[in-house]
C-alpha positions as CSV (number, residue, x, y, z in Angstrom):
1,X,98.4,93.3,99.4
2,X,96.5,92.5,102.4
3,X,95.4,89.2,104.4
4,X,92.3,90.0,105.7
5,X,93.4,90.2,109.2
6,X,92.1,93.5,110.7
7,X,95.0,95.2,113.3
8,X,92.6,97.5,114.7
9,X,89.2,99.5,114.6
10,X,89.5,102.8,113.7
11,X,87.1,105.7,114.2
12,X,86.7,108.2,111.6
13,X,87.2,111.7,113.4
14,X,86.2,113.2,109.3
15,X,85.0,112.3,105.8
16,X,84.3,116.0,104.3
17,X,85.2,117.2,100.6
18,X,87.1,113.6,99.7
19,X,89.5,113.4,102.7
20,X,88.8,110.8,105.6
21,X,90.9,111.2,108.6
22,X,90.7,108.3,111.0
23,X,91.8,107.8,114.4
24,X,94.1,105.3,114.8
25,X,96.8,104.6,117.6
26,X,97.8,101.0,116.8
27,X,97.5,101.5,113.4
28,X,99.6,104.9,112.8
29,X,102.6,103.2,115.1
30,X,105.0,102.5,112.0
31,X,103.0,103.7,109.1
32,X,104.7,106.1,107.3
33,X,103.2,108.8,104.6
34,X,102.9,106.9,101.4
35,X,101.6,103.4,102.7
36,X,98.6,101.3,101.7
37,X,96.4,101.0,105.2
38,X,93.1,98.9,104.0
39,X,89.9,100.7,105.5
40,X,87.1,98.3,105.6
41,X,88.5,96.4,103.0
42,X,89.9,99.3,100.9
43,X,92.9,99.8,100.0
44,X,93.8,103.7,100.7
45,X,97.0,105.5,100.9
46,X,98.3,107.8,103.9
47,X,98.6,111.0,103.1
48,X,99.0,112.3,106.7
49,X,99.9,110.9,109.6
50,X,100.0,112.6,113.0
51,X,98.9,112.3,116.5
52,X,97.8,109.0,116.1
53,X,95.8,109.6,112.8
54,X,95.7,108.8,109.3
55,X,94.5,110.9,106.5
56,X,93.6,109.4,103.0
57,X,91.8,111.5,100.1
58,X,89.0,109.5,98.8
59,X,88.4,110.0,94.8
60,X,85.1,109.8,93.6
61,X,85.8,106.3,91.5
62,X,86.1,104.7,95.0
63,X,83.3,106.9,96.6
64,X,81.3,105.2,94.0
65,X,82.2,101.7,93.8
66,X,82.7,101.3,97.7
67,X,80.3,102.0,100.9
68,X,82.8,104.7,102.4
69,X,80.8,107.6,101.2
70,X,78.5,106.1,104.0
71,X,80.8,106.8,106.6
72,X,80.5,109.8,109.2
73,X,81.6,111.4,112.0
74,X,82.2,108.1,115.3
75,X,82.4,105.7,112.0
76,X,83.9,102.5,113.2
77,X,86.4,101.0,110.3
78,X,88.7,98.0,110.0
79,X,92.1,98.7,109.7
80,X,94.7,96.6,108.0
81,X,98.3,97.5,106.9
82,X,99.8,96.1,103.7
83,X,101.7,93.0,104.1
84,X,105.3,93.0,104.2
85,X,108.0,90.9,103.1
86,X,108.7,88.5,106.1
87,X,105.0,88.9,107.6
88,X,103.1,86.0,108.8
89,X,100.3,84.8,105.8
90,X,97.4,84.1,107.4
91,X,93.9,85.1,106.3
92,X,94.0,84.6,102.5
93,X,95.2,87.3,99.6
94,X,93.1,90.6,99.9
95,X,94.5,93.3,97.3
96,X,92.0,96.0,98.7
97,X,90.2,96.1,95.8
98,X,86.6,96.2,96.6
99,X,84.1,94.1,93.7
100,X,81.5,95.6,95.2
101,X,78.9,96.3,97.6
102,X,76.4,94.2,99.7
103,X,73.8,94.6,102.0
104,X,73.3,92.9,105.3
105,X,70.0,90.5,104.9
106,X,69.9,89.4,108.4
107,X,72.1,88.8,111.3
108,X,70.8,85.6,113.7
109,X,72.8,84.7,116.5
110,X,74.1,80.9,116.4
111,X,76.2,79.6,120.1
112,X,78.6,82.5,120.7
113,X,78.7,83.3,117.2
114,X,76.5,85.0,114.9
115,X,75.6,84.0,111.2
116,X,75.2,86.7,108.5
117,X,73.5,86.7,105.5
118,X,74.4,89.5,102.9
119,X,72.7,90.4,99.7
120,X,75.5,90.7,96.8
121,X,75.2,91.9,93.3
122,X,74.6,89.5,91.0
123,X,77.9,89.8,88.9
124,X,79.8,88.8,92.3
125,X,77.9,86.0,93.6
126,X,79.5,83.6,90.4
127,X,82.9,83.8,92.4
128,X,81.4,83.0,95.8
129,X,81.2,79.4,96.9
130,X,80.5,77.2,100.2
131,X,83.7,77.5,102.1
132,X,85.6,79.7,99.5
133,X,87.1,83.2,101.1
134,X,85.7,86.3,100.7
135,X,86.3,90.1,102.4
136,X,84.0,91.5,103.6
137,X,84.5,95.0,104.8
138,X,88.2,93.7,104.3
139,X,87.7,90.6,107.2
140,X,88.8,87.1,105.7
141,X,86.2,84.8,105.7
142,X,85.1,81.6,104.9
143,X,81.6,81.0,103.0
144,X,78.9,79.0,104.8
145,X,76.3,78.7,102.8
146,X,75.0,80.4,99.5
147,X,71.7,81.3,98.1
148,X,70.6,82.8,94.4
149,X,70.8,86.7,96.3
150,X,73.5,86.2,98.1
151,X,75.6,83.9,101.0
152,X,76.1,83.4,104.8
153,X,79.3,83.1,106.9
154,X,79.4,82.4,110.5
155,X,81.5,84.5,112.7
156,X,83.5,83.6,116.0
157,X,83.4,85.9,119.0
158,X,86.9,87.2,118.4
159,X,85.8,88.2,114.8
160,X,82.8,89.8,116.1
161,X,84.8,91.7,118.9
162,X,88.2,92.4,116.9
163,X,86.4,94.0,113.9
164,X,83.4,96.3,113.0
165,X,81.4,92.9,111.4
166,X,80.3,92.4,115.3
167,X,77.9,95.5,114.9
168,X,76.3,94.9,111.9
169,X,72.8,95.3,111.5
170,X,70.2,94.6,108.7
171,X,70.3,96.8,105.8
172,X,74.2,97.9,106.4
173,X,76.0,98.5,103.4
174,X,79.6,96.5,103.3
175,X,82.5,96.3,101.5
176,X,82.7,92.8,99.3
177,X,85.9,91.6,98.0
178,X,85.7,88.2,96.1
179,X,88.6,85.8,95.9
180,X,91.3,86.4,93.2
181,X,91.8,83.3,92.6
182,X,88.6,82.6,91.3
183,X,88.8,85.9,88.7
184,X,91.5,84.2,87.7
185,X,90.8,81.3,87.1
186,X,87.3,82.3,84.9
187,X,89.8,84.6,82.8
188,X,91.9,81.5,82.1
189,X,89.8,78.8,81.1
190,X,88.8,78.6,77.3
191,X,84.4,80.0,77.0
């Protein structure tokens, strides 16, 4: 479990024949072989970790159902490691489990913020509401506005400078994580 709070940005030294190896020297400090380390917003586990870089194998399920077969050599990922027992809980609950993935419809700056607007599949957008959370690229965020293709949020300068979300451009695929709850709470209630 994760809480959308990204520790660091990673740059991906490799992605070649299902293994990504990422630099990482905050990150790697106290991550042992076998943990959960969230790369923009999915949950992957450490298969390596030396010289202040993780390794994770990539399957082809996640290759397909996530935008990390985008990533290259120079890469720039968000960087999360699993929650544990005693650790603050900010952010909201982010299992690393991507839903899907969005596109970036337009970024517009707004003060010393920005406000972007993402395109999300269909399927997603019934768990996305005005100020519900959402992950994107595994950042916890607060909805600002919603449309029929997709929804908005509006992003402080330290979000824009603490994770990758500050170089977004238009057409960049991301990472979408809706809230649990909400999955929840549709498989709950009587149809």
């Amino acid at each position: 479990m994760f809480t959308g709070l990204v520790r660091e940005i990673g740059t991906v030294i490799s992605m070649e024949s299902g293994r990504l190896v990422v630099s990482a020297p905050e990150t790697s400090q106290g991550v042992e072989l076998g943990d959960s380390v969230a790369v923009d917003g999915v949950c992957l586990t450490v298969v390596a970790c030396a010289d202040s870089t993780l390794s994770f194998d990539v399957v082809p399920e996640t290759l397909a159902r996530t935008s990390l077969g985008t990533l290259d050599h120079g890469s720039r990922v968000n960087l999360e490691p699993s929650l544990r027992a005693g650790d603050a809980m900010g952010g909201h609950v982010v299992q690393g489990h991507v839903d899907g993935v969005g596109t970036v419809r337009g970024v517009e700056a707004e003060g010393d913020g920005r406000r972007v607007w993402f395109d999300a599949p269909s399927d997603l957008l019934r768990y996305v509401v005005e100020k519900g959370s959402i992950a994107v690229n595994g950042t916890s965020l607060t909805v600002a506005d919603t449309d029929d293709a997709g929804f908005a949020v509006a992003l402080i300068p330290h979000t824009l400078g603490a994770t990758n979300l500050g170089t977004l451009q238009s057409e960049n695929a991301v990472n979408l994580e809706v809230d649990v709850l909400a999955k929840y709470v549709e498989k709950l209630l009587p149809r």
